[in-house]
C-alpha positions as CSV (number, residue, x, y, z in Angstrom):
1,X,-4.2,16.4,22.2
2,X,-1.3,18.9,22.5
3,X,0.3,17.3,19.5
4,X,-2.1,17.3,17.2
5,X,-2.1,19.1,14.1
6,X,-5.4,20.4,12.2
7,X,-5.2,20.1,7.8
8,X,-7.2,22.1,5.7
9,X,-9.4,20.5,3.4
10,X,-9.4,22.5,0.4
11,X,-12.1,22.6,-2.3
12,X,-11.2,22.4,-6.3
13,X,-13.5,23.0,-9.3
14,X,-11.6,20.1,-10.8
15,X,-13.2,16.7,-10.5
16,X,-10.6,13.7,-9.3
17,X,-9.5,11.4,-11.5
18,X,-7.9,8.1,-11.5
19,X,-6.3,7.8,-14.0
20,X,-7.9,9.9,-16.5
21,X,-10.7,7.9,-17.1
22,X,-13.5,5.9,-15.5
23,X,-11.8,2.7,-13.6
24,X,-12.7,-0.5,-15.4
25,X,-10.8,-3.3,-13.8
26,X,-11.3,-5.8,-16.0
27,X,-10.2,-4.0,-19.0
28,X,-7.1,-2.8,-17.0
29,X,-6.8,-7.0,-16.5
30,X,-7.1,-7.4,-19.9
31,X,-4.5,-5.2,-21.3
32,X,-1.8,-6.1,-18.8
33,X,-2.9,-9.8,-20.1
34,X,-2.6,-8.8,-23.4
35,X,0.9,-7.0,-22.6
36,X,2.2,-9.7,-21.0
37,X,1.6,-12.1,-24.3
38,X,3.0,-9.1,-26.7
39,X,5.9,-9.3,-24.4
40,X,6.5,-13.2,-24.8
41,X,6.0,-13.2,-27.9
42,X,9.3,-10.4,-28.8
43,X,12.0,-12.4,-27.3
44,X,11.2,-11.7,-23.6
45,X,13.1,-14.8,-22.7
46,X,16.0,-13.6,-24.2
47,X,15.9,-10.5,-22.0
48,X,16.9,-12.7,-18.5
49,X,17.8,-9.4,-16.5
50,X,14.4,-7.0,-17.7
51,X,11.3,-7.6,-15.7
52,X,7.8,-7.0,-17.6
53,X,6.7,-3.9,-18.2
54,X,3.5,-4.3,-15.9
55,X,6.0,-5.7,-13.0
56,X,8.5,-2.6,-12.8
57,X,5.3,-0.4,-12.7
58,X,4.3,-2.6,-9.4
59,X,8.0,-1.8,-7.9
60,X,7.5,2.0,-8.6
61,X,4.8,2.3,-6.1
62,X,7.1,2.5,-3.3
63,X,3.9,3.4,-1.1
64,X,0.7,1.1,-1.3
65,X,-2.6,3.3,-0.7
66,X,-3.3,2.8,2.9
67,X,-6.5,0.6,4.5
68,X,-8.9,3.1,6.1
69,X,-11.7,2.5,8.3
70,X,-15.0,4.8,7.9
71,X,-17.1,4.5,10.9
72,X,-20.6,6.6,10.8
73,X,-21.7,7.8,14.1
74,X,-25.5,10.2,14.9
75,X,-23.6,12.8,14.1
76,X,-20.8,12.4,11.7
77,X,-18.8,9.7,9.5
78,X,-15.1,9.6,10.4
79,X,-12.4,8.9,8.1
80,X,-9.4,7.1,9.8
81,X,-6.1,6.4,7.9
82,X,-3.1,5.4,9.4
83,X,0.2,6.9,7.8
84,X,3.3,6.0,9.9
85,X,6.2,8.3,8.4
86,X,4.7,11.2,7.0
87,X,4.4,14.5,8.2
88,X,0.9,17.0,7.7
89,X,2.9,18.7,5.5
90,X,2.8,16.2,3.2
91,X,-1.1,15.2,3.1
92,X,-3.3,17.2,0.6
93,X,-7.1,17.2,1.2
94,X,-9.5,17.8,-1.2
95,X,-13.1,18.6,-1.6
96,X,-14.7,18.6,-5.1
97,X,-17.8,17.6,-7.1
98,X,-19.1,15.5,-4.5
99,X,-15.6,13.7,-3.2
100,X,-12.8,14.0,-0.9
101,X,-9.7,13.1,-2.2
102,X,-6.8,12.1,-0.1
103,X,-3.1,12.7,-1.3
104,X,0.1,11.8,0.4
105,X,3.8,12.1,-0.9
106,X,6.2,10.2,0.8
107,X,10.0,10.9,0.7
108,X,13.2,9.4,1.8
109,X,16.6,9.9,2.0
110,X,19.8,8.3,4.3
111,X,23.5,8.7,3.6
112,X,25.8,6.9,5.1
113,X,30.0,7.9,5.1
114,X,32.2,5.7,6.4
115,X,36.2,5.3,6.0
116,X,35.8,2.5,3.1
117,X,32.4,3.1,1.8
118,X,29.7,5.8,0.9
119,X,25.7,4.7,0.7
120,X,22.8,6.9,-0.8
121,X,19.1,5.6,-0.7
122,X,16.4,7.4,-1.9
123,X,12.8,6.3,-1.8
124,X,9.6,8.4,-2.7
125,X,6.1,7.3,-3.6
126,X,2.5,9.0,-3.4
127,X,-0.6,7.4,-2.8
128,X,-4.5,9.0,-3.2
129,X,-7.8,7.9,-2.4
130,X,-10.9,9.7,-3.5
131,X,-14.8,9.0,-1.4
132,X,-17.5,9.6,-2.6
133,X,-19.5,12.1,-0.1
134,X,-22.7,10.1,1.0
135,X,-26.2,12.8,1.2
136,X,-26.3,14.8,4.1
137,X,-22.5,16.0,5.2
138,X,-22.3,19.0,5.7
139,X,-19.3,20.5,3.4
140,X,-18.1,23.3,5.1
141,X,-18.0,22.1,8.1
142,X,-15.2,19.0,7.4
143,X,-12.1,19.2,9.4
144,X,-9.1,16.8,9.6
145,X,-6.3,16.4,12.2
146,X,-3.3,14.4,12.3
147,X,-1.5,13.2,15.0
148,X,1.1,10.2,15.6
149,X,1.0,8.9,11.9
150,X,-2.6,8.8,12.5
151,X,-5.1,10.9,9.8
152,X,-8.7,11.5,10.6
153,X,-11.3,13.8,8.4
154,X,-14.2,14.2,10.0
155,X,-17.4,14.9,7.8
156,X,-20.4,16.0,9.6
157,X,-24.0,15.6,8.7
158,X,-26.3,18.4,8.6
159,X,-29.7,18.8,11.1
160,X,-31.5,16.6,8.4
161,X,-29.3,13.7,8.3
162,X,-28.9,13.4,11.9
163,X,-33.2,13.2,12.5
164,X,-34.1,10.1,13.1
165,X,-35.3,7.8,10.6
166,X,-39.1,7.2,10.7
167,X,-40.3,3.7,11.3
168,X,-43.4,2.5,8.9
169,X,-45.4,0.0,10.7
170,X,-46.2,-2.5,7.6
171,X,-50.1,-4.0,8.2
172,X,-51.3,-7.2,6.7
173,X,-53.7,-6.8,3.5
């Protein structure tokens, strides 16, 4: 535990958004369908060397959004993300209008001199995930630590939410 790090989570007024609007995956299907079509149809085999516009955007993400497991516990749910290469610095936590959003940026760079030959690579990509809070965490109380490329926000749930639930015996009519 000597090496782990504590991240604030921060609250916003602003409410998360994925792209501006609600997600709707099958109308995001349709217009890259439709794109692709438009595309074919203004000489796209004449362009050998150009990839489709809905392709390059795939190649920009240089980071995928990373799996996460959520395990809920008596007392608390734990969030548990695991992001080799990054430092804490680079993770943003938010709390707003009934989500936690999770932001990462990622950035690269090697250089290589040699006697015949020079090499630059840069690679950068961001990733975020939003969760909706379920009833009964207790929001001031979140905390997240990072350690070994490993995330984990831990939201607890208030005295209400960690009673017990109450069994209803059902009798027959």
């Amino acid at each position: 535990m000597a090496n782990e790090t504590k991240l604030p989570v921060t609250k916003s007024a602003t409410s998360p958004t994925v792209t501006g609007q609600t997600w709707r995956p099958f109308q995001a299907l349709r217009s890259e369908i439709d794109q692709i079509f438009d595309e074919f149809g203004n000489g796209f085999w004449n362009r050998p060397f150009r990839s489709p516009a809905w392709l390059e955007r795939e190649l920009a993400k240089s980071i995928s959004a990373p799996a996460v497991d959520v395990v809920e516990s008596a007392n608390a749910y734990e969030i548990t993300a695991e992001l080799p290469g990054l430092d804490e610095k680079n993770i943003d936590i938010k709390l707003a209008n009934g989500g936690l959003t999770i932001k990462a940026e990622k950035r690269e760079e090697s250089e290589e001199k040699k006697k015949d030959y020079y090499v630059s690579e840069r690679r950068y990509g961001t990733f975020e995930r939003y969760f909706t809070l379920p009833d009964g965490v207790n929001a001031d109380k979140i905390e997240a630590t990072f350690k070994n490329g490993v995330l984990k926000v831990t939201l607890p749930k208030t005295e209400d939410a960690q009673k017990s639930a109450k069994t209803i015996n059902v009798k027959a009519a």
